[in-house]
C-alpha positions as CSV (number, residue, x, y, z in Angstrom):
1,X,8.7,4.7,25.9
2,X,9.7,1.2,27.3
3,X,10.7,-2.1,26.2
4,X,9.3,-5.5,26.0
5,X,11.6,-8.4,25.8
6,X,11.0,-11.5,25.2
7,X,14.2,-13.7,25.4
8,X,15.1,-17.1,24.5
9,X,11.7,-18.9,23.6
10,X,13.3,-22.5,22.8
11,X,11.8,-24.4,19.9
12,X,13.2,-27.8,18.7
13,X,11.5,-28.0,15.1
14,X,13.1,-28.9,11.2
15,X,14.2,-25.9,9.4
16,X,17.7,-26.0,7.3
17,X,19.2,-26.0,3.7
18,X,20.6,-30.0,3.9
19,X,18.7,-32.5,3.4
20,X,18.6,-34.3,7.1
21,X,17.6,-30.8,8.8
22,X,13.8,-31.5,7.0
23,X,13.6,-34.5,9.2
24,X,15.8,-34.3,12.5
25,X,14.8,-31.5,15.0
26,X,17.2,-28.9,16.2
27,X,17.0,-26.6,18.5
28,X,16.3,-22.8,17.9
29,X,15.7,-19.6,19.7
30,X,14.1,-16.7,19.0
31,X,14.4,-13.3,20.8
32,X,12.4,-10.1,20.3
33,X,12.5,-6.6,21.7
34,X,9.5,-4.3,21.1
35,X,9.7,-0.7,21.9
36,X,6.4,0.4,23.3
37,X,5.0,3.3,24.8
38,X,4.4,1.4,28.6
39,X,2.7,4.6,29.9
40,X,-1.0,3.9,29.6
41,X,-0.3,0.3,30.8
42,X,1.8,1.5,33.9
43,X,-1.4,3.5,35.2
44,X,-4.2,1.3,34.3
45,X,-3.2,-2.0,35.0
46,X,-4.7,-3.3,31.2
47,X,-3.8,-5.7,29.0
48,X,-5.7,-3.9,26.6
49,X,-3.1,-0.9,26.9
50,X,-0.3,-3.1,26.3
51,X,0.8,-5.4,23.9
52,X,-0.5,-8.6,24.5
53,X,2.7,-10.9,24.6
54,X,1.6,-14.3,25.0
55,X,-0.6,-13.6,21.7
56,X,3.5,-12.3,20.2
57,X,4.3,-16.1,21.7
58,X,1.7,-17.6,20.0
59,X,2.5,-15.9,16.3
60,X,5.7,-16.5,16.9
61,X,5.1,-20.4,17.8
62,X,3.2,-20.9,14.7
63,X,5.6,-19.9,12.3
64,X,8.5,-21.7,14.2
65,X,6.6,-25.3,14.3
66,X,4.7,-24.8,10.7
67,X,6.2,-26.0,7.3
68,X,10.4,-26.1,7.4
69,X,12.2,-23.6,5.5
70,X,15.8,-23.7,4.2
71,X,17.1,-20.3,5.5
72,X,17.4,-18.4,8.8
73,X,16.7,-15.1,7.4
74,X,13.2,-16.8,5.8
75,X,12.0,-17.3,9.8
76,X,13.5,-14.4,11.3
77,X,11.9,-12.2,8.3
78,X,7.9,-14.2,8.8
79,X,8.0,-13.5,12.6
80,X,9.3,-9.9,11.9
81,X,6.2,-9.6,9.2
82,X,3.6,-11.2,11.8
83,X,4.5,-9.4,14.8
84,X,4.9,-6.2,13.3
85,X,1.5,-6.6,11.8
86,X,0.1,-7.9,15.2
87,X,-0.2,-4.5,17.6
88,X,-0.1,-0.7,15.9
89,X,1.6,0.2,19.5
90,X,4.8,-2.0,18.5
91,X,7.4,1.6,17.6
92,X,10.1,-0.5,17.0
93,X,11.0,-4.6,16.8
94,X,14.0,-6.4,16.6
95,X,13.8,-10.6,15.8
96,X,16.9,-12.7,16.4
97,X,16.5,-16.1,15.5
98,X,19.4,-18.7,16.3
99,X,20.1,-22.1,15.3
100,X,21.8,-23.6,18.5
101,X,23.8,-26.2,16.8
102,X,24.3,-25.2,13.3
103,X,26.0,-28.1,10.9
104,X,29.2,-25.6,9.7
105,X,32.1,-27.8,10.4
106,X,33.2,-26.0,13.2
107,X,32.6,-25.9,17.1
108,X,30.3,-22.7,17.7
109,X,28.0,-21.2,20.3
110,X,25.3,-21.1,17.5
111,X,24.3,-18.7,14.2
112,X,22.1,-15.4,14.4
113,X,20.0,-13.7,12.1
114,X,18.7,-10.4,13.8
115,X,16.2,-8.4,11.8
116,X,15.2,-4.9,12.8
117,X,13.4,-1.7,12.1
118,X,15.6,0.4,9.7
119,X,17.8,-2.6,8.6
């Protein structure tokens, strides 16, 4: 078994519940851990015996630029659909999508919606 992170892909796109977050951009990250069996990979040297991560990137991508959405858990909960559905290998995902600079009224280092196997 191993793991295959992919931390802090930065997006700056519209997504948000108030009215000005359909029009300005703000900026969002997304992290994801797969649990994989790395094995195979390890010995062959094969991106056909691993998960192909910059085709994870490019799911991921899609949903974050496409149409805006009010809520956090709405993104967090497409990318976990799509990736999931991407590589049979994938034995466990986590998603963790966070708006930087979240309009709450309050200084903040940002809000996280994390969405995992068994949750």
């Amino acid at each position: 078994m191993g793991t295959i992170r992919i931390n802090r892909m930065q997006f700056h796109t519209c997504h948000g519940a108030l009215p000005h977050e359909k029009h300005v951009a703000q900026e969002f990250w997304v992290d994801l851990t797969l649990q994989v069996n790395l094995a195979r990979a390890g010995q062959t040297d094969r991106l056909r015996d691993t998960v192909n991560y910059a085709m994870v990137v490019s799911s991921v991508a899609e949903i974050m630029m496409g149409p805006s959405v009010k809520l956090l858990e709405t993104l967090a909960f497409r990318i976990y659909e799509t990736v999931r559905g991407l590589d049979d290998r994938i034995e466990h995902l986590e998603v963790r999508v966070t708006k930087v600079d979240p309009p709450i009224g309050v200084p903040s280092a940002g809000v996280v919606v994390t969405i995992a196997d068994g949750e």
